[in-house]
N, C-alpha and C positions, 0 to 999 in steps of 0.2 A: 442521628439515631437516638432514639427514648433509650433513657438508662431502667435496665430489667431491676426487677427488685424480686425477692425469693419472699412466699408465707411462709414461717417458722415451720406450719404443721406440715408442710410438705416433704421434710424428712422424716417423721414419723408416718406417711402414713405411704411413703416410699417402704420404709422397714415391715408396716402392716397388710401387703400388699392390697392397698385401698386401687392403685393406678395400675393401669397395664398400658404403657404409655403408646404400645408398638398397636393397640387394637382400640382402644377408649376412643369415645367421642369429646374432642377438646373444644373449648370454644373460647373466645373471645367477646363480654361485656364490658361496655363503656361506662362510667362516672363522673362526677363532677365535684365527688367528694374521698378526699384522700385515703387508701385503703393503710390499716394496719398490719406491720408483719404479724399481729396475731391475731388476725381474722383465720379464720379458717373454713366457713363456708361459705357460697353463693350467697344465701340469705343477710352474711353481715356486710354484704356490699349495697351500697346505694345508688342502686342505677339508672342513668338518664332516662326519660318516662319515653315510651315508646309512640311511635310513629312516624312521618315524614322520613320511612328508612331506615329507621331501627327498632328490631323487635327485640322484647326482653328476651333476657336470656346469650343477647346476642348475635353472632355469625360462627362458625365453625371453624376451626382451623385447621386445615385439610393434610395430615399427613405427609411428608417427601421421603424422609428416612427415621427409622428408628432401630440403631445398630452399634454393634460393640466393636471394636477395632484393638487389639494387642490392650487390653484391659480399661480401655476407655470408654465410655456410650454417650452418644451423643443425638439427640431430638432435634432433626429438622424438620421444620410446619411450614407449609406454603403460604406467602404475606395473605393478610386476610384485609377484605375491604368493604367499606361502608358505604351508601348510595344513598345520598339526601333524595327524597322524590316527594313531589306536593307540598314545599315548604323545608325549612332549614332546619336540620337534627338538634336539638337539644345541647347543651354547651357538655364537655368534658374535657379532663384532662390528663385522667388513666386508663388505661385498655389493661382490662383482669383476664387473665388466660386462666382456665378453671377446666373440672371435669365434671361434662355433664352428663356420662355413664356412671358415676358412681352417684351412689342415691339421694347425697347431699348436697352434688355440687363441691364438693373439696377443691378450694385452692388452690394455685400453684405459682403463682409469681404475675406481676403487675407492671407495666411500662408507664413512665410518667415523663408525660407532655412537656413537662416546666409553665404550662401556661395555659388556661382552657382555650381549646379550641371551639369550633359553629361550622360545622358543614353546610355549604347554603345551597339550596336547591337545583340540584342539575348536576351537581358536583360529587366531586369522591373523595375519601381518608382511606387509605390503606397504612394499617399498621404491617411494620417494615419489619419482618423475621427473618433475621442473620441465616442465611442461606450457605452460607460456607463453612460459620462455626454452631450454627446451628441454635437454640434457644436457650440450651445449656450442657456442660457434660458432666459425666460423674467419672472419676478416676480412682 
């Protein structure tokens, strides 16, 4: 499994309430170029040029739970997956989880490949979302 990595701004804007993690549209963008934990929005990511099965912006990360348990909360998102079609996706080697209800695009943490990957045509990448611990919690 890709090691998660958290944006700085994401505790602030946790505090701000920028995120309504239980209702917001999350999504999942691909890169090829390594994100900073101080980025902070959509637009400081550099993301693989669209076609052949990935449109910018993205794929969605569909919801499973978003819930609090004896003072814990934790976000679980159903794995989300990419589909080469007409030719082989663009190289990357981080998948950016972001929010794309909130007006900027705000960040929220980045999985990295260790290696760029190439989806080649006919094929699939599903970034793999911890289904039991979920994508992160806050205690």
């Amino acid at each position: 499994m890709a090691a998660y990595n958290k944006f700085n701004c994401f505790v602030e804007d946790i505090a701000e309430k920028v995120h309504n993690l239980g209702a917001d549209t999350l999504k999942i963008a691909l890169t090829n170029t390594q994100p900073l934990a101080t980025n902070t929005i959509l637009a400081n990511i550099t993301q693989i040029g669209p076609g052949n099965g990935y449109t910018t912006g993205g794929n969605p990360a569909t919801l499973s739970t978003s819930q609090q348990t004896s003072g814990t909360y934790k976000l679980v998102l159903a794995d989300v997956t990419f589909t080469a079609t007409g030719g082989n996706m663009n190289a990357f080697q981080w998948a950016v989880l972001y929010n794309s209800t909130a007006a900027s695009g705000n960040l929220i943490g980045w999985y990295d490949y260790g290696t760029a990957l190439i989806v080649t045509s006919g094929n699939s990448f599903t970034v793999d979302l911890d289904q039991t611990n979920g994508v992160f919690t806050f205690v």
